[in-house]
N, C-alpha and C positions, 0 to 999 in steps of 0.2 A: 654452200650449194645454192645453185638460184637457178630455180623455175620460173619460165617465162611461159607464155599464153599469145598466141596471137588469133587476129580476127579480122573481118572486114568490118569498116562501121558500118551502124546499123541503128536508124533512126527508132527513138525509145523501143529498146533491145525487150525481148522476153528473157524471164528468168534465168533458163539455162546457161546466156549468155554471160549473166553476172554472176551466177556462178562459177564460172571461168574465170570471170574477172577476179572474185573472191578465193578462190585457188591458189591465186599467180603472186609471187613475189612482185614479176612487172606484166604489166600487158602492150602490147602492140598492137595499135590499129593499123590495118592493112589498106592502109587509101592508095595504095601506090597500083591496085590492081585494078581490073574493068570492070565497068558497073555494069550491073545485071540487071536487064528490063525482067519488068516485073517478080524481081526478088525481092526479098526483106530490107535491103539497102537504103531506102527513102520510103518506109511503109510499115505498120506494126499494126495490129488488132485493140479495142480496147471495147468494153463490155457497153450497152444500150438496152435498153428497155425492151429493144426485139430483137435483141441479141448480139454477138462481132460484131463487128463495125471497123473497116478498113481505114486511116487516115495516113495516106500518102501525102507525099512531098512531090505537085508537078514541077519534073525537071529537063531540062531540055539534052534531048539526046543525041548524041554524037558516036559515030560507028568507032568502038577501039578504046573510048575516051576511058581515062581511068575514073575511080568515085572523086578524088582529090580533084578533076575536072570539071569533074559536071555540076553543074548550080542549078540552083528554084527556075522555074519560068519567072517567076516574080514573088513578092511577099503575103498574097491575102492567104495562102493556105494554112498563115499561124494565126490570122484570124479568126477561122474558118475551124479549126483545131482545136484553140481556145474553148470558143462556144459549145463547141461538142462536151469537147472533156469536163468542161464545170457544168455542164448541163450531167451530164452523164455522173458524175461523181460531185455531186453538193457538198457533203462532207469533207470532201478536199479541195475545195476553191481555192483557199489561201493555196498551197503546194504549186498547184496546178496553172494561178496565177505568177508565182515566181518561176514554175519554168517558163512559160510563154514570154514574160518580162524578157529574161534571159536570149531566149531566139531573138526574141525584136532587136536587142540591144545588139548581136552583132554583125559587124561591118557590112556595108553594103554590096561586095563583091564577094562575101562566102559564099564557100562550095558546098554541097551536102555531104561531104565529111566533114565542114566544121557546125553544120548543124548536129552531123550524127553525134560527132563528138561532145557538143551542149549538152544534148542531152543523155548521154552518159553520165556525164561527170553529176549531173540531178540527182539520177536515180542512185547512183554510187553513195552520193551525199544522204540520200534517206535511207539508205541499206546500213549502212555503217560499211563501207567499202572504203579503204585508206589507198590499196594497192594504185603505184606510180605509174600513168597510161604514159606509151611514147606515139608519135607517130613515124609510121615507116618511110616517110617522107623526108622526114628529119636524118635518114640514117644513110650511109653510105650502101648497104647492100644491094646487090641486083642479082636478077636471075627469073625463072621460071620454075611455078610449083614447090615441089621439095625443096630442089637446089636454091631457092629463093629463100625458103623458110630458115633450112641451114644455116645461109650465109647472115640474116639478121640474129640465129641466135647464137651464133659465132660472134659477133660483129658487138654483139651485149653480154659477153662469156657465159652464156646459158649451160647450164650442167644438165637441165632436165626441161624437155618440151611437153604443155600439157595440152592436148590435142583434144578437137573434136571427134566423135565417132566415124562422121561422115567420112572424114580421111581417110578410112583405112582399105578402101578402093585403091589407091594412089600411091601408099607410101609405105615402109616396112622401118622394123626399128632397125635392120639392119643397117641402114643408110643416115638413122642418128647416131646408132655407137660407133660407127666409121670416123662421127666427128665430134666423139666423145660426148655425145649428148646424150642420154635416156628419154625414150621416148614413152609418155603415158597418156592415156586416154579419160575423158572425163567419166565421169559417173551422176548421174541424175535423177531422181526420182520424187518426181512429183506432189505434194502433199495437197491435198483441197484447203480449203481456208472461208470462211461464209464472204458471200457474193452476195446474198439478200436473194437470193433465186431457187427455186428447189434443185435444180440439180447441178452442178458444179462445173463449168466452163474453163477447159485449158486454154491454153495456148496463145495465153493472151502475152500482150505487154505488159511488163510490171511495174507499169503505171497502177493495172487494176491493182493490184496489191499495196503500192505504198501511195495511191491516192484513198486510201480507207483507213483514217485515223486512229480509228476502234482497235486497229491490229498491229500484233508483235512483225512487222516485215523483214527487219533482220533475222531475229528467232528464225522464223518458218522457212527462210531462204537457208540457213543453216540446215535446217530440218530436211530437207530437197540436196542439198549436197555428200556426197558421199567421197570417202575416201578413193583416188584416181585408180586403172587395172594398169602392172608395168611391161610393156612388150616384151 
C-alpha cells in the first residue's frame, strides 16, 4: 500500500504542511501549476517582537506562468530574510544560518519552486521527516485539477491519496476509487508550544518551531497530527 500527498510548493511551509509530508510514504510537489499572487507560494509568517511578520520572496509575474516558472526579481530578499530570522530567533542562529547558506548556494537561474523546495527539504531535516519528495515536473502526468491529481498518482501506483481539506469543494472519493485509489483527508490539530509571549501565536511557519532549540519539534509536530478521515 503507498500513500502519496501532493501540494503546491510553498516557501518555509507551516506545519500542517509537513504534516502531510509526515503522513505520506511519498510527496509530490506540484510546481507544474499557476502561481498564485499573493498566496503562500513565495511567502510564510514567522513570529517578531510585534508580532507575524510576512517574508516574501519578490518574484516576477507572468499571466498563466506556473510556480516552476517563475523566479526571484533578484537575490537580496535572502538577505533581507536572514537578518530578520536570526534577529527574531537568536537561539537558532546557527539553523537559520544553514538555511539561508543553502538558498545562496543555489544556481543562479532558480525558480521559486526550487527555492520552495530548499526549504523544505531544511525543515524536513529538523522534523525528523525521511518521507521521498518527487517533483511533478519530473513526471509524465498532465491534466487539470482532479484528473491531474489521478493521473500523477496513477503514474506513482498510489493506492491511497492523502488530501487536504480544502479539496473537498472540488473532488469526491468517488473519482479516486474509479481509479483505484482511496481517497483520505488530513487531520490536524494544533498544539501550543512556548513562544516566550503570553499568548500563543498560530499560523506561523515552522520555522517558529524548529528555530527554538529548547524544544521537542518532532515530538509536538507528532503531537498536532492525527490519524487521516477515509471518504
Amino acid at each position: 500500500m503507498t500513500r502519496v500527498a501532493i501540494h503546491q510548493p510553498q516557501y518555509i511551509p507551516w506545519l500542517p504542511y509537513l504534516a502531510k509530508v509526515c503522513q505520506a510514504d511519498l510527496f509530490v510537489l506540484l510546481d507544474t501549476t499557476q502561481y498564485q499572487k499573493n498566496g503562500v507560494q513565495n511567502r510564510n509568517q514567522v513570529l517578531t517582537a510585534a508580532g507575524p511578520l510576512w517574508l516574501t520572496i519578490p518574484v516576477r509575474q507572468q499571466l498563466g506562468a506556473s510556480i516552476l516558472e517563475t523566479a526571484p526579481v533578484d537575490r537580496r530578499w535572502i538577505r533581507k530574510h536572514r537578518a530578520t530570522v536570526t534577529q527574531c530567533y537568536p537561539d537558532g542562529r546557527v539553523l537559520a544560518t544553514e538555511l539561508f547558506d543553502e538558498l545562496e548556494g543555489l544556481p543562479a537561474d532558480s525558480s521559486l519552486a526550487d527555492f520552495a523546495a530548499s526549504s523544505l527539504a531544511f525543515i524536513c531535516r529538523r522534523l525528523d521527516i525521511s518521507t521521498p519528495v518527487v517533483r511533478a515536473s519530473a513526471l509524465a502526468a498532465r491534466g487539470t485539477r482532479t484528473q491531474l491529481l489521478i493521473s500523477i498518482l496513477q503514474e506513482l501506483g498510489a493506492t491511497e491519496y492523502l488530501s487536504g481539506n480544502g479539496a473537498r469543494a472540488y473532488q469526491t472519493a468517488a473519482e479516486f476509487r474509479a481509479a483505484g485509489i482511496e481517497l483520505l483527508y488530513q487531520r490536524f490539530e494544533p498544539v501550543e508550544y512556548p513562544q516566550g509571549e503570553p499568548t500563543f501565536t498560530p499560523h506561523l511557519s515552522a520555522l517558529d518551531l524548529v528555530l527554538r532549540p529548547n524544544l521537542d519539534a518532532p515530538r509536538l509536530l507528532r503531537e498536532c497530527t492525527r490519524p487521516p478521515t477515509q471518504e
